[in-house]
N, C-alpha and C positions, 0 to 999 in steps of 0.2 A: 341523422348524424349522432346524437344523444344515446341511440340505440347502439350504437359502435364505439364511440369515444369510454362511456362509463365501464365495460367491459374490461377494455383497456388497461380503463386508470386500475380495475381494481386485479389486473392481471399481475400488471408494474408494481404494484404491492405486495403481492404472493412471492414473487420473482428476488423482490430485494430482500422481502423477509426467509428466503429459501436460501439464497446466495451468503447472506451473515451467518448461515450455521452450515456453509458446504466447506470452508476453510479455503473458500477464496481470497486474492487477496485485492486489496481495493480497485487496483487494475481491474483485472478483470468482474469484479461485481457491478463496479461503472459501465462494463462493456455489456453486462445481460440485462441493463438497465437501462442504460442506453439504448440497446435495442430494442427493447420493449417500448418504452417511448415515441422513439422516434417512427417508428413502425405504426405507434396510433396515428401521432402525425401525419405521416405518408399516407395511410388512408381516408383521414378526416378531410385531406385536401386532395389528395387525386381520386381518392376511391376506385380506385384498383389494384392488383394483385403487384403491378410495374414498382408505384406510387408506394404502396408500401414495402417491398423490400429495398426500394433507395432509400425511403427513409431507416428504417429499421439499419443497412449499413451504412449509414450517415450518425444517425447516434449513439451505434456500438463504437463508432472510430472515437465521439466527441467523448464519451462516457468512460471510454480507455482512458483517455488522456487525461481527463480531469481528474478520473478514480487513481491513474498513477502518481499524479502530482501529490497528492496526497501520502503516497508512502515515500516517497521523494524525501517529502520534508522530514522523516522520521531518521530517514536514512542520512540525510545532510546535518541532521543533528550528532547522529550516532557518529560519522566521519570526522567532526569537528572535535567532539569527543573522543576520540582517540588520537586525533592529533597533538590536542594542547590541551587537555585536561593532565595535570601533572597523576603520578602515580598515588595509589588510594585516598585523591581526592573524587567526590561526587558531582557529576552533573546532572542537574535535573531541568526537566521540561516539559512543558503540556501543547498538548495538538491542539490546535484551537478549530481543527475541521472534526476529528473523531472525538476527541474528547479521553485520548486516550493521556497516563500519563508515563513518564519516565524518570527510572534515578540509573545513571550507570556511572560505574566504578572500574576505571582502567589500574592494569597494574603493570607494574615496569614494563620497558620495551625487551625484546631480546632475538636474537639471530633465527630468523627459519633454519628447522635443521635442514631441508633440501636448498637452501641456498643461504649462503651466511650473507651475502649482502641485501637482504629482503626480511626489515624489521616487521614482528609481530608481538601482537598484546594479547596478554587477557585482560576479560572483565565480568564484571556481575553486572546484570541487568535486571533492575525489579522492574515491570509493564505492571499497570491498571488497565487494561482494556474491559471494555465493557461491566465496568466496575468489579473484576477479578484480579487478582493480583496470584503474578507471574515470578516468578523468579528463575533467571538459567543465567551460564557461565560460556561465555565465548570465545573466542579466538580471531583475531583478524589480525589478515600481513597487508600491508601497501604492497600495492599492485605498481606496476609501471609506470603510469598515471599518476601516481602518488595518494590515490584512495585506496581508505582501508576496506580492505573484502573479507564479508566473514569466510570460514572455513567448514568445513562439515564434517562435524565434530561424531 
């Protein structure tokens, strides 16, 4: 088993260190990750080919899901910000799962031109990811739902 398991572990490491410089995004890094994992799993304990692709799609589903909650949170920060952060004030926040950080800067609301009842913002957004520091300029309108959705600028 020692002879299977250690391969694994240092597969799962290649894998995630591969996946942080492919411009995945947590979602899916969690899910190549998860598969990797869970795939050792699945053969350390059935030891076969069945054993391990249940596992492997058992911990791409788990590794999705957790790797997504994590942009979640960034994105339910940014949401919140745009909502009630008044006009060029700063909100700032740190992710306490990446380590990433954030300042953004909303500025007044005003009319989608393709629909005037469909308010949108700019703002600046400085990121520290991976100890780089980011700066870009956004755009987001409330969607039906009432969250704000970037645009693609």
């Amino acid at each position: 088993m020692r002879y299977i398991v250690i391969p694994m572990i240092v597969l799962l490491t290649l894998t995630m260190t591969a996946c942080s410089n492919m411009g995945l995004n947590k979602g899916q890094q969690g899910a190549l990750g998860g598969a990797a994992g869970g795939a050792a799993v699945g053969q350390a304990v059935g030891r076969d080919t069945e054993a391990t692709l249940i596992g492997a799609a058992v911990g791409s589903l788990l590794g999705y899901i957790v790797g997504n909650e994590m942009d979640k949170y960034d994105k339910q920060r940014l949401n919140r910000t745009y909502e009630n952060t008044p006009s060029g004030h700063t909100n700032t926040w740190h992710n306490p799962d990446t380590g990433n950080r954030y300042r953004v800067t909303p500025h007044q609301a005003y009319a989608s031109p393709g629909n005037p009842r469909q308010p949108c913002r700019e703002a600046e957004i400085i990121a520290v990811i991976d100890g780089k520091t980011q700066t870009t300029h956004t755009t987001a309108c409330r969607n039906s739902r009432g969250q704000w959705e970037l645009r693609n600028q």
